[in-house]
C-alpha positions in Angstrom: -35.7 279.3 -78.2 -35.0 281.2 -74.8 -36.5 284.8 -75.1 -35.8 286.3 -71.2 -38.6 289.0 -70.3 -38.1 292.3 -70.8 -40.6 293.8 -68.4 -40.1 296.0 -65.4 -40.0 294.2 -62.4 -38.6 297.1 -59.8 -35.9 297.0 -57.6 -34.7 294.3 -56.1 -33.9 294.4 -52.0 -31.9 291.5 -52.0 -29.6 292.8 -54.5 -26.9 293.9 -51.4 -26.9 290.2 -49.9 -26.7 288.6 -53.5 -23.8 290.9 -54.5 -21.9 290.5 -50.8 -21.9 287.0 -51.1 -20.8 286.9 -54.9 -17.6 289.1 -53.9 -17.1 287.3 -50.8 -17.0 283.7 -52.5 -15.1 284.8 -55.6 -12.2 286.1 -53.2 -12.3 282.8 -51.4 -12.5 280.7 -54.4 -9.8 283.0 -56.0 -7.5 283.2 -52.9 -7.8 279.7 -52.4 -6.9 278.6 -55.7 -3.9 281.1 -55.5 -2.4 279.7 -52.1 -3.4 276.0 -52.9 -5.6 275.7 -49.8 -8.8 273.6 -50.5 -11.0 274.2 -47.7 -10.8 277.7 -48.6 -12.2 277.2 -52.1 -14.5 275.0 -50.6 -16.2 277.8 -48.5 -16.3 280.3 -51.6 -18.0 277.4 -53.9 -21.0 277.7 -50.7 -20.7 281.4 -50.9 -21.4 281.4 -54.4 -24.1 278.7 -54.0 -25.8 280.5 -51.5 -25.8 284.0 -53.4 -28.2 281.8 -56.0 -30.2 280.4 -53.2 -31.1 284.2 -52.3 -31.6 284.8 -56.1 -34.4 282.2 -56.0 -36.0 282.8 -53.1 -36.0 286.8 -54.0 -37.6 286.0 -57.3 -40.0 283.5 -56.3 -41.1 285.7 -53.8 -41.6 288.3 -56.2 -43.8 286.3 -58.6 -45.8 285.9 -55.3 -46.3 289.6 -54.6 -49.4 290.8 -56.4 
């Protein structure tokens, strides 16, 4: 069974970028999905793709970090 941890792990300083692109590629997605314009939707499915890039990078380099 999944248990996720529960400890502290302090803030996070890519929490800005992560959120930025979330908002950005959920009004692409969104706005291209209302207008019917693919490419559009297109960009905000690598917006959102990137934002969990950052996520992992950001959290592998904090299991790093002694």
């Amino acid at each position: 069974m999944f248990r996720p941890s529960r400890s502290v792990r302090g803030p996070d300083p890519w929490l800005p970028y992560r959120t930025a692109l979330f908002v950005a590629g959920a009004a692409c997605g969104l706005g291209g999905m209302a207008f019917d314009i693919g490419w559009l939707v297109t960009v905000g499915i690598v917006l959102l793709g990137m934002g969990v890039v950052v996520g992992l990078i950001a959290r592998r380099r904090a299991e790093r970090e002694p």
